[in-house]
Structures are given as C-alpha cells and as structure tokens.
N, C-alpha and C positions, 0 to 999 in steps of 0.2 A: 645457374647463377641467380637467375631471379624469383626462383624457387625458396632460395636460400634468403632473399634480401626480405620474402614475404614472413617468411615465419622469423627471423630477427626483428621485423618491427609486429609478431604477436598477431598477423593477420593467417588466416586459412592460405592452406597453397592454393594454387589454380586448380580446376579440376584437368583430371587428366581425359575424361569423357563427359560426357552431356548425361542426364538424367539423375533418378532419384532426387531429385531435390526441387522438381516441380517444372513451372516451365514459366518462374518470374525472372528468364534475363542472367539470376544470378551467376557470376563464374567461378568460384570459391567452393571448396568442397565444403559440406557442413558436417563437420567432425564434433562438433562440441553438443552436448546434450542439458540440457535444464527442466529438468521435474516437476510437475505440478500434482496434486491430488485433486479428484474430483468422485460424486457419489455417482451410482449409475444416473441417478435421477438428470444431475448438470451433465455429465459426457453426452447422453440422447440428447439435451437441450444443444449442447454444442455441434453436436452432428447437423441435428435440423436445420441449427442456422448457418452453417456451411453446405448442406446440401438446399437451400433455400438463398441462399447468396451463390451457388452453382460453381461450390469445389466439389469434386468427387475424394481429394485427402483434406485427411479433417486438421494435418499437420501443416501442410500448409495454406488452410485457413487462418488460422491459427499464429502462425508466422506472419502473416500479412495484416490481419488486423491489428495486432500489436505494435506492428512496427509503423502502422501507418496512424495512430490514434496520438494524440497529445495527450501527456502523461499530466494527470493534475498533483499540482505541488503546492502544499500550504505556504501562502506567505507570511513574510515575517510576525505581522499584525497577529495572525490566523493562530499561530505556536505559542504567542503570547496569550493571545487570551485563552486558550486550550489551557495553558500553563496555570493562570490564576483561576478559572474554573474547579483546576484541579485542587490548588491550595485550598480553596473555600470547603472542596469537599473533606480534604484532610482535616480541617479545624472541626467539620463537623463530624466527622470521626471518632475525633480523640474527644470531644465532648460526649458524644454519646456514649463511650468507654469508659468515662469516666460517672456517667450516670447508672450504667449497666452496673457497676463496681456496687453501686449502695451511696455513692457521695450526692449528698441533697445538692439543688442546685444553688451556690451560693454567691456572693457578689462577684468573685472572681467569673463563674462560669456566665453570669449574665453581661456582663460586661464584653466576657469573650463572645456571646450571641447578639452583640450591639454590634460589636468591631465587626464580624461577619457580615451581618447585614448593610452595615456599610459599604465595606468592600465589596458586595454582591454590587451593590446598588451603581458603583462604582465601574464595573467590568462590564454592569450590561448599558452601562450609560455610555462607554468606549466602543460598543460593537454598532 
C-alpha cells in the first residue's frame, strides 16, 4: 500500500535492502539515471577531488555535491541586461553586414552607430 502511494506521488519506492546507493541515510531506491559527458582530462580531476574529499565512489561524490551546493540563478536585473547586451550586439551585426555588402557608410548607418553608442552607454550606466 504504501509502496503504491510512493510511486503515485512520482517518488522512488522504499528500498527493499540497504546498499548500492552509498551510505547517505538515503531510503529510496535510485532507479532514475541523468547523463553527463566529461573528457578523461575532467573525469581524473573529478575522481581526485572525491578521492581528496575521501569518497571511495565517484557517484556518490557527485550526488552529494550537487545536491548540497546552491544553484546560481540569474536575476531578473541580470536576463535584462544579458538581453540588451545582446541587442547592441545584433545592431552591430547587421551593420557590419551591411558594410561587408559594399554599402559606403551612409547617414542612415552613422546615425544607427550613434543610436548604439548611446544605448551601450545606457546599459553599462544600468549595471
């Protein structure tokens, strides 16, 4: 029954024995799997600092650091100006595209390299 009640609310069942899955307490079988790639180069660095933080599995080093680290989230502010950064860099994009073409730079396109500089001036005056 309560078996039942776990995996209806999407949680692991209990385990039904103790082991594989390290010796953090947890009760829950760990059935689900998440992939990451790594070169040999980062795997040995990952080893060292779990055999240097004195796990013997590098899985559940791995597990535990993660779970215990506070994930950083850009704030609102942070997405915004990433955001107009970006535009600035599109304006200067399509201006260069349009230089590359053969088109002389003409009022139109200095004008648009005024407008840029302003709003540059503007975004780093925000941060």
């Amino acid at each position: 029954m309560e078996q039942i009640q776990f995996e209806q609310a999407g949680a692991s069942p209990i385990k039904k024995r103790a082991g594989l899955s390290g010796i953090d307490g947890n009760i829950h079988r760990r059935d689900r799997r998440v992939e990451i790639r790594f070169s040999n180069e980062e795997r040995d660095q990952l080893a060292h600092r779990a055999i240097d933080a004195g796990y013997t599995n590098l899985a559940q080093y791995l597990r535990e650091a993660v779970m215990s680290m506070k994930a950083n989230s850009t704030s609102g502010d942070d997405q915004a100006w990433l955001q107009n950064i970006n535009r600035i860099g599109n304006y200067i994009a399509e201006i260069a595209g349009r230089l590359n073409e053969g088109e002389q730079p003409d009022d139109e396109i200095l004008l648009d390299v005024m407008q840029i500089q302003e709003y540059a001036e503007e975004v780093w005056a925000s941060e």
